[in-house]
C-alpha positions as CSV (number, residue, x, y, z in Angstrom):
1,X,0.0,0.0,0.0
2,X,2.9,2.9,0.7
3,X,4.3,1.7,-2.7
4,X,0.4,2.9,-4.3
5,X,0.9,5.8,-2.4
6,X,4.2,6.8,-2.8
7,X,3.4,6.2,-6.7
8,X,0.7,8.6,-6.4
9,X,2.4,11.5,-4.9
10,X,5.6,10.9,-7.5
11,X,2.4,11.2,-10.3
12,X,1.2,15.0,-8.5
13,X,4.5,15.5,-8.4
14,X,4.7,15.0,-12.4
15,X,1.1,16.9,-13.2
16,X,2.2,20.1,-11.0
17,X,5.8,19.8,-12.7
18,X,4.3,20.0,-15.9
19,X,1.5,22.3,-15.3
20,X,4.1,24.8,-14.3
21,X,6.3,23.7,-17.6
22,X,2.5,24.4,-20.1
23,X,2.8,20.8,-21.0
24,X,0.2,18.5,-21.8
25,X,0.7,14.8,-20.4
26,X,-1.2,11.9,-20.6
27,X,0.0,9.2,-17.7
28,X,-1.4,5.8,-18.0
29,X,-0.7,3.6,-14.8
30,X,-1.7,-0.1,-15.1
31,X,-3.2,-0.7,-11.8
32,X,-2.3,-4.4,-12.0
33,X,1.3,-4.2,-11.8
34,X,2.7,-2.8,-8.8
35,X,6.5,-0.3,-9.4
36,X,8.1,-2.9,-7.4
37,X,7.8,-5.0,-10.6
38,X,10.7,-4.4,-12.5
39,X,10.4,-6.8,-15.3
40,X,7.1,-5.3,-16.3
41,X,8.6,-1.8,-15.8
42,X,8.8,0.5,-18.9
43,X,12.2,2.5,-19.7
44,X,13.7,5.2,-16.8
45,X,12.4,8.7,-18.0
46,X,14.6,11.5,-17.0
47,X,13.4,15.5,-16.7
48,X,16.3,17.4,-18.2
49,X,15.1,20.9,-17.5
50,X,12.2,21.7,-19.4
51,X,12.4,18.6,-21.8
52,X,11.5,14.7,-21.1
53,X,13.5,12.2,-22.8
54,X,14.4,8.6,-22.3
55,X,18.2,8.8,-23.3
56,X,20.0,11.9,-21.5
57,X,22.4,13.1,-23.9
58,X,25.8,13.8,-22.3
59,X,27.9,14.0,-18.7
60,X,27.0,17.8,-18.8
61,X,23.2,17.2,-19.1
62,X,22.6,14.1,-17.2
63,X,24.2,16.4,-14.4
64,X,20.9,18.4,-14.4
65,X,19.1,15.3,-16.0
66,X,16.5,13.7,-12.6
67,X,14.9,10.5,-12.8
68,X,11.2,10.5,-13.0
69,X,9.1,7.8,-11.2
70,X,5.9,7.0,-11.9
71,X,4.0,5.2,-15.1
72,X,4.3,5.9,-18.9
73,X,4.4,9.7,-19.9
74,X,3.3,10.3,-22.8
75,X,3.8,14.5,-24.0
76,X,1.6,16.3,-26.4
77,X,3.0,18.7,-28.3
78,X,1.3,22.2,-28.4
79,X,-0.2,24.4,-31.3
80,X,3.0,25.9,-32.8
81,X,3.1,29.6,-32.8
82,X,3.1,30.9,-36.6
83,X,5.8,32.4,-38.3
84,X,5.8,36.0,-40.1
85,X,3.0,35.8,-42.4
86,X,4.0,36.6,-46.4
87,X,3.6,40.1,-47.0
88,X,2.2,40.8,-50.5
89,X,3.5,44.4,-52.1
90,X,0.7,47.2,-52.5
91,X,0.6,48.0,-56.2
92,X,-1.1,51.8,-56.2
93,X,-3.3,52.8,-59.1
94,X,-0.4,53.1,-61.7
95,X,0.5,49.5,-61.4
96,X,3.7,50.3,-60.9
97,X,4.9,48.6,-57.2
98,X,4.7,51.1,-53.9
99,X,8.1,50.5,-52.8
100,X,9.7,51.6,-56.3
101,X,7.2,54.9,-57.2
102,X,9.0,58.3,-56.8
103,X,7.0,61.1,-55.4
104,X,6.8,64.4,-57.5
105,X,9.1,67.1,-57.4
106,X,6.1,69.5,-56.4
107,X,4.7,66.9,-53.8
108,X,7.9,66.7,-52.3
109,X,8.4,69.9,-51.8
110,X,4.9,70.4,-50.7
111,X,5.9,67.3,-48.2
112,X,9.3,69.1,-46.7
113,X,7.6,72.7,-46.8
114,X,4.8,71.0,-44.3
115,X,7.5,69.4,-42.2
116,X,9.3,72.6,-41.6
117,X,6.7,74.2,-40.7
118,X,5.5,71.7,-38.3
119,X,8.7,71.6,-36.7
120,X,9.3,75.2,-36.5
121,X,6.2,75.4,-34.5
122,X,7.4,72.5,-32.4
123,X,10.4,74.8,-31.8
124,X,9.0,77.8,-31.0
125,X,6.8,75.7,-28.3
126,X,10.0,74.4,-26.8
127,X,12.0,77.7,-27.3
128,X,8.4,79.3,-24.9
129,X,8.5,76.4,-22.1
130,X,12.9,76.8,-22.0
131,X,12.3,80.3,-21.0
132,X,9.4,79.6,-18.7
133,X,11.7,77.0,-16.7
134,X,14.5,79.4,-17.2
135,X,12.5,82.1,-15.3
136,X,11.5,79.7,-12.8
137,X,14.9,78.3,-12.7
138,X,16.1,81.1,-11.3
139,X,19.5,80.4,-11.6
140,X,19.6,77.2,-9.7
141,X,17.4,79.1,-6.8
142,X,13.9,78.9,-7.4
143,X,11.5,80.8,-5.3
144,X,10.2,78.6,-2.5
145,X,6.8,77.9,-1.9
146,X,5.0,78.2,1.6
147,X,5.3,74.1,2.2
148,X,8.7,74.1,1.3
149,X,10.1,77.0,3.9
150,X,8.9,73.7,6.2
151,X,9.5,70.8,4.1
152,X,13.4,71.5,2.5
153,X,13.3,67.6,1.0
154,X,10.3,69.2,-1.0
155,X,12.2,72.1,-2.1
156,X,15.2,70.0,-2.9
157,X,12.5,67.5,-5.4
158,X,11.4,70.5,-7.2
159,X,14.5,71.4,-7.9
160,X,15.5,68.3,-9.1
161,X,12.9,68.4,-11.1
162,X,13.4,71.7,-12.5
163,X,17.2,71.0,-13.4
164,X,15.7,67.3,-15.3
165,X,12.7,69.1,-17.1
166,X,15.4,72.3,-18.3
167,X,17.7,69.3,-19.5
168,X,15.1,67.5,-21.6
169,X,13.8,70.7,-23.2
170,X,17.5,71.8,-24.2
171,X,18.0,68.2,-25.6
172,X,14.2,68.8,-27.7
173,X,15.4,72.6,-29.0
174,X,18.3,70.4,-29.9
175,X,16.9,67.7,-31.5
176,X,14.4,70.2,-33.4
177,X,17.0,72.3,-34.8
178,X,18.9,68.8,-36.0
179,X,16.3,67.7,-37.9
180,X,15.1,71.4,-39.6
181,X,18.9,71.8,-40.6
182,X,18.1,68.8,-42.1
183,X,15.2,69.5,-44.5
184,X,16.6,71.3,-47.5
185,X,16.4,74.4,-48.1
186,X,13.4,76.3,-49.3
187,X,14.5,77.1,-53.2
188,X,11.8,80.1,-54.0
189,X,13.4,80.4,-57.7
190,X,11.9,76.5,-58.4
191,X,15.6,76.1,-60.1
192,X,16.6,72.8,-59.5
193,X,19.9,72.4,-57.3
């Protein structure tokens, strides 16, 4: 009877194991034959990490290779997740393929002429909130508030915060005058380069 049981709890031990592991098992126990019945015993199984296999391969993985006991495990593969689907190209109305089509001369400029001028707002937005945090700045001494005369540690967070938020803005103005010296340059003649 301890040999049933001691079975048994080897068997939860095997369902949790692979519960954890997302595997599927199907255990069939003959519930004539008893484990101390070795002739009718099937092949030792071994759990090398998260793979079952009859055979552990080598010295290196039968070190992390355990012995299962317990009946016949059987493992069902999964669904197989899908690979990147086939992407078809987009043909546009001339026929001719998306990826190849030039844009017009006109369009393009059209195109860069709305970029600059999205950006330049962009930078005269970031330009307005530098000077704001500037003047709040203070020079590294911003005026403190009635909590903070009590609370320095929240004087010392604005701060902080302050000096973070002036950073970021100068790396923006930055980054926006990168990318407008960038576009070309307005040609009001319509001579090409």
């Amino acid at each position: 009877m301890t040999s049933l049981l001691r079975h048994r709890f080897s068997l939860d031990r095997v369902l949790r194991d692979a519960l954890l592991l997302g595997v599927s098992l199907v255990i069939s126990i003959p519930l004539t034959t008893l484990p101390a019945n070795a002739a009718s015993e099937p092949q030792r199984i071994y759990r090398c990490g998260n793979v079952y296999t009859n055979q552990p391969d080598s010295a290196a993985n039968s070190v992390n290779c355990k012995p299962m006991t317990g009946g016949v495990v059987t493992v069902i593969e999964g669904t197989r997740v899908q690979g990147s689907q086939v992407v078809t190209p987009t043909v546009n109305a001339g026929g001719a393929n998306a990826g190849t089509s030039k844009v017009d001369h006109a369009e393009q400029r059209q195109r860069d002429a709305q970029a600059q001028t999205v950006l330049q707002a962009e930078l005269q937005k970031a330009q307005k909130q530098y000077a704001e945090l500037l003047r709040e700045w203070n020079n590294g001494e911003p005026e403190r508030r009635a909590d903070e005369f009590r609370q320095p540690q929240k004087y010392q967070d604005r701060v902080a915060q302050l000096r973070g938020a002036l950073q970021r803005t100068e790396a923006d103005i930055a980054g926006l005058q990168r990318e407008l010296s960038r576009l070309p340059a307005a040609n009001p003649t319509g001579a090409k380069p």
